[in-house]
Every structure is written in C-alpha cells, then in structure tokens.
C-alpha positions in Angstrom: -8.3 137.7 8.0 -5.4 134.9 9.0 -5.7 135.9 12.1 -9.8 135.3 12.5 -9.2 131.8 10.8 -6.4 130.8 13.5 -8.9 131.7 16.1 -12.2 130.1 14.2 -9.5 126.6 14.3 -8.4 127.0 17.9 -12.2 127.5 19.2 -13.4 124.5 16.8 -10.7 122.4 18.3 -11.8 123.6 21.9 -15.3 122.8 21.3 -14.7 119.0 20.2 -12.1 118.2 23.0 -15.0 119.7 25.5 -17.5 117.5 23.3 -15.4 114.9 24.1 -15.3 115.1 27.7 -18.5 115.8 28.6 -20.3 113.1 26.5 -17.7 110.1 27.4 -17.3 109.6 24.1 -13.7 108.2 23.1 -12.7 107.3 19.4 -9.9 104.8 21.2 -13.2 102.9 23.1 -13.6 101.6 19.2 -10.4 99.4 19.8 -11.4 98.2 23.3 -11.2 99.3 26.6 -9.8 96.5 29.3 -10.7 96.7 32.8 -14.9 96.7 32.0 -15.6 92.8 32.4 -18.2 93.3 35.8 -15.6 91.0 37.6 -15.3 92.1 41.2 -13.8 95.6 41.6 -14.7 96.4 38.0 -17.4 98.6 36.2 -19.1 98.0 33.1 -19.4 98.7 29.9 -22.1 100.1 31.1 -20.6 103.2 33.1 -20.6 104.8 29.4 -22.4 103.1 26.9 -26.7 102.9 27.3 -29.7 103.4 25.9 -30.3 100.9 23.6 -32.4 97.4 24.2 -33.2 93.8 22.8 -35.9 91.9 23.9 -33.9 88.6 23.2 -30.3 88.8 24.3 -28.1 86.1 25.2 -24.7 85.0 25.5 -22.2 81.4 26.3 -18.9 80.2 27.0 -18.2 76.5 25.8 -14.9 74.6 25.2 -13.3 71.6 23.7 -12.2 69.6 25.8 -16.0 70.3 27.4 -16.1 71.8 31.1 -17.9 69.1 32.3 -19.8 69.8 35.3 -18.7 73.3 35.2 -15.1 71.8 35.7 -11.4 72.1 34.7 -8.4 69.9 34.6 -5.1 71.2 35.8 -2.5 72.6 33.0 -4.9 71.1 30.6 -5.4 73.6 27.3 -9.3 74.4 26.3 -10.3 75.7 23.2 -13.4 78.3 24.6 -15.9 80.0 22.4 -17.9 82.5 23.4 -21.0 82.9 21.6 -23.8 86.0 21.8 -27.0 87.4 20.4 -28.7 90.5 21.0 -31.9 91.4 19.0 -31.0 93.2 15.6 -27.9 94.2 16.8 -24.8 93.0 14.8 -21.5 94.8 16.0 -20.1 94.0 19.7 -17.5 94.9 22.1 -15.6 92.9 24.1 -13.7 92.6 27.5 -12.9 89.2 29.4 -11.0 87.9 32.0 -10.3 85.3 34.2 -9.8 85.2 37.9 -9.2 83.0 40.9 -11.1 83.4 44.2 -8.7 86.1 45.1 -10.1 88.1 42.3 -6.3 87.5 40.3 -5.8 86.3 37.0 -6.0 82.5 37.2 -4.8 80.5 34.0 -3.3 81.4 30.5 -5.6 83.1 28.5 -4.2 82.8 24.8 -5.0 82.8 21.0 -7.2 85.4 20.7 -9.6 85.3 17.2 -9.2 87.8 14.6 -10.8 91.1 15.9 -9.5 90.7 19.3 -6.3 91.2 21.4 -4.6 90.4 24.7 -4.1 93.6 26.6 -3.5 94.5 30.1 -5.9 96.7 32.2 -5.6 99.1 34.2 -5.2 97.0 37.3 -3.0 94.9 35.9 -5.5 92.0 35.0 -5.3 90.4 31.6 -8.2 90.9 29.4 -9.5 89.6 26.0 -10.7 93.0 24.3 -12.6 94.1 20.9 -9.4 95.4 18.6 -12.7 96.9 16.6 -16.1 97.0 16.5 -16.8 92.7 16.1 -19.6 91.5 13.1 -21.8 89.1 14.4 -22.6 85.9 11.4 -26.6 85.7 11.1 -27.2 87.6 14.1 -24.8 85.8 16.3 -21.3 87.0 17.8 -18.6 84.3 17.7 -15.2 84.7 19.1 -12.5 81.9 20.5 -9.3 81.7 22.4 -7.0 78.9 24.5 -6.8 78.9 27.8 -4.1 77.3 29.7 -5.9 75.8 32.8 -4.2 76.8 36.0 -2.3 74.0 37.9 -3.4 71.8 40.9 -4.5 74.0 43.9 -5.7 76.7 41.9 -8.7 75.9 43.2 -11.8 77.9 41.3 -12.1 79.7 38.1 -14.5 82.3 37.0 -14.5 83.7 33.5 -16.4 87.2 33.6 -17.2 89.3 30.8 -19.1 92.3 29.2 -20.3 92.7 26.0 -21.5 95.9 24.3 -24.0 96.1 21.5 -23.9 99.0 19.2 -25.3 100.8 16.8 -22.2 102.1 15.0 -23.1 106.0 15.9 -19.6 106.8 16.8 -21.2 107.9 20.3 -22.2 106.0 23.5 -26.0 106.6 22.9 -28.2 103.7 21.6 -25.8 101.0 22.9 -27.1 97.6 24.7 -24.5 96.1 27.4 -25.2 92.9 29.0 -22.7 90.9 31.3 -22.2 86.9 31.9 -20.0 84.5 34.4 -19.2 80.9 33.9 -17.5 79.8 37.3 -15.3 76.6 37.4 -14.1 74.3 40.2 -11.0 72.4 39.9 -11.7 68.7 38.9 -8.7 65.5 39.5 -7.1 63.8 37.0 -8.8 60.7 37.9 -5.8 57.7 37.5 -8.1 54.9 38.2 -9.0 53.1 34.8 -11.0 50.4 33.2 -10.2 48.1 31.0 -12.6 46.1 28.3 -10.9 42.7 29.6 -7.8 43.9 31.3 -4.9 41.6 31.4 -2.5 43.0 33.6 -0.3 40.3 33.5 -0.4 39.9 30.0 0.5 43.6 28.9 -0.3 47.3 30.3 0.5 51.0 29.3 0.6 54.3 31.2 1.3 57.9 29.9 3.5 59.9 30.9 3.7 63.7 29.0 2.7 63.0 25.4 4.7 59.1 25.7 3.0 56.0 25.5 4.5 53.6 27.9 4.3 50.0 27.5 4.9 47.7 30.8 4.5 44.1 31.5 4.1 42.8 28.3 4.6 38.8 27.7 6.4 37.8 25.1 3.4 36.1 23.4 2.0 39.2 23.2 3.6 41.1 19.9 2.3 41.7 17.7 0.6 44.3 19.8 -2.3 46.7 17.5 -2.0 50.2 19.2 -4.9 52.3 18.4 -5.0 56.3 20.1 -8.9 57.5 20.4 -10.5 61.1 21.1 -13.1 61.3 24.0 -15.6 61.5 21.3 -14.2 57.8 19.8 -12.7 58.9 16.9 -9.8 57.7 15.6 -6.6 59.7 16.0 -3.5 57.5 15.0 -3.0 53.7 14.9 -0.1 51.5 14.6 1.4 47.7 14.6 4.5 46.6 16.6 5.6 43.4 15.6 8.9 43.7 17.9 9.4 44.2 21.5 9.5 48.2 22.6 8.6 49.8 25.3 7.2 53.5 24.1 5.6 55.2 21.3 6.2 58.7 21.1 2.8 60.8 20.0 4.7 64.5 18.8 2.3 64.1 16.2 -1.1 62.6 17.6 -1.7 64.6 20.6 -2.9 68.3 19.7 -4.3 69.6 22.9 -3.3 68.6 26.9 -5.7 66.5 28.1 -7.8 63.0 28.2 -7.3 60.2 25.5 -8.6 56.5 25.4 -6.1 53.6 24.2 -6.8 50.6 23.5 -4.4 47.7 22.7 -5.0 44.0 21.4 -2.0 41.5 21.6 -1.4 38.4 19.0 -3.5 36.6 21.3 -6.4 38.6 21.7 -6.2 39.8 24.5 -7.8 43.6 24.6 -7.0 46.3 27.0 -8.5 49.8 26.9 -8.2 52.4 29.2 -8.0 56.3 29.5 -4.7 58.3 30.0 -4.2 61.8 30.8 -1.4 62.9 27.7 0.3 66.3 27.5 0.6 68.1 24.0 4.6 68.6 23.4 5.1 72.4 22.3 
C-alpha cells in the first residue's frame, strides 16, 4: 500500500510539471517577468498571456518636471507616472524600460512604487517589473518612479512598456495585454535669460549646482530680498541680506535637478528675475 501511494505522488507531481510546460503557465510570472516591454528585440506579454478584451483601454506616462514637447533635460531627475485603464479589469502586470537609439538602457531609472522592483532581464536591460499582481484605484492603475535623465549627447529616449490585465485565474487565459511608447529628444539647457527690469550693472546672479551666486552688486544695493520660485510660481524659500555676500547655499530648497525662477529686488528697487538651471545636492 506505501508503495502504490509513492507512485500515485510521483505521477501527480509528473502530471503538474507537464501541466506546467505545456500551458506556459508559471507561478514566478506573478512576481514579474523582465525582458517583455515590446521595445526592439523584445516579445510581449503577449507571447503567453491572451484571451481577454476591453473595449476602452488606455494607458500614459507624465512627469514632474513636465516633458515638454516630448523633451528631456540632461542629468535632470523626473518624477514619471504611469497611468492605465482597461475596461473592468483591476489587477496589472508590469515591465518597462528605457532605451537610447541603440536599443541600450539610456538614463537612471530609480524609485520604484510599492508593488514594483528594479530587476535585470535577460539581455541585460533594466526593467521596472510587477513584484505582484498591481490593484488599480477606481479602475485606474497608478505606478511612479525617478528617472535620472541621461547626460548631454545622449541624444533620444524612448520609454517602452507592456502591461498585462488579468483576471486573477492563476493561468494565462482571459488576460488583456496592450503596449505603449513615449519617445523623447534631448532638449538644451537654455542659458539665455530675461529679466523683469534687469539691471546688470546694479546686481546679477547665476547658479551653479544647487548655489546661488551673487555678482556685480553695487553697494547701494543691500538690502537685497531673495525670493526662489517653482516653474509653476510657487514659493519655495525666501530670504533678506542686509550685508554684502556673495552666495546662498539651497541644501534645503532645491528637491529635484532642474529649472527654477529667482527673482531679486535691491534697497533701491531695482528687480531682476530670471531662470536658472539648479542641481539637487544628494
């Protein structure tokens, strides 16, 4: 009688591991499985998961700083988003990555939200993957990350990814996949600037890193009211200096790499704004 049960376990072990192969289906492929973005050279999520549909699917990358016109500063850090819908479904997978023209990673990717992880494929790319099955919030899939913008030369940027809609049958059966791109070009840090009524004679400032320089400044100038703005025109930091110096450090005004407005008035009125490029200090 042992001997019939050892065999009845050994055949019922044989059956599932054929199950297994046969069907595609993989209990790991809950965790993620890199290398399935659609970027060039890649398959799907796709090659095993199908048979399910939506009739309004969707999905978006956006970021803060904003790619505008589909374009990224050098070394600057972006706060992405990625946002998706597809019909009644509300648990996704995940894989993402981003590449230069040469099909190579390009930039840092970084951060990833709760529910995902950095992983390497099998190629060696790096890829933002499901670590399991990710809940969607009203019918919509939200999930963020950094990403360290490559530096200058790096010419274009194209984030591809896949996501995977299921229906939670442990199987690949009943599952809608759907695939997006958002390409970027490399914009310039533009060094030209405006000023409401520069007076360059009077005072001016450049930044350098996350320093705030002060040059040329007459003496009649101080007190000088220094005031650090967001591209949006909110109010990051503010400050008086009644006595001559010639920076202000910002360790703990400047958050995020990238574009900032500053605007000065001396003791005599005299108003300069402009935008500089400042670098968060990790």
């Amino acid at each position: 009688m042992k001997y019939f049960s050892y065999k009845l376990i050994t055949l019922s072990l044989f059956i599932l591991f054929s199950f297994s192969l046969t069907t595609g289906f993989s209990p790991l492929n809950s965790n993620g499985k890199a290398g399935f973005t659609g970027s060039p050279g890649e398959a799907k999520c796709s090659n095993c998961h199908s048979g399910g549909s939506a009739s309004v699917f969707g999905s978006s990358l956006t970021a803060v700083p904003a790619f505008t016109n589909n374009q990224y500063l050098p070394d600057s850090i972006y706060t992405v988003t990625l946002q998706a819908n597809a019909g009644s479904f509300t648990k996704f997978g995940l894989a993402l990555e981003c590449l230069n023209a040469s099909s190579a990673n390009t930039g840092t990717l970084q951060n990833p939200s709760p529910g995902t992880t950095l992983v390497n494929a099998g190629n060696g790319r790096k890829n933002i993957i499901h670590a399991a099955p990710l809940l969607t919030n009203n019918g919509v899939l939200q999930v963020s990350f950094t990403w360290k913008a490559p530096s200058a030369g790096a010419g274009l940027s194209t984030f591809y990814y896949c996501l995977n809609a299921v229906n939670g049958n442990n199987n690949t059966s009943g599952d809608f996949v759907f695939s997006n791109l958002l390409s970027l070009t490399e914009g310039s840090i533009n060094t030209n600037t405006t000023g409401i009524t520069q007076h360059n004679a009077a005072f001016d400032c450049y930044g350098y890193q996350n320093t705030l320089y002060f040059k040329s400044v007459a003496a009649d100038a101080w007190p000088l009211q220094v005031s650090i703005l967001g591209l949006n025109g909110g109010l990051l930091a503010h400050t008086t200096f009644t006595t001559y110096t010639d920076r202000w450090v910002l360790n703990d005004v400047i958050k995020t790499t990238g574009f900032y407005s500053v605007r000065i008035e001396s003791a005599t009125g005299k108003r300069l704004q402009k935008l500089l490029y400042l670098e968060h200090s990790f």
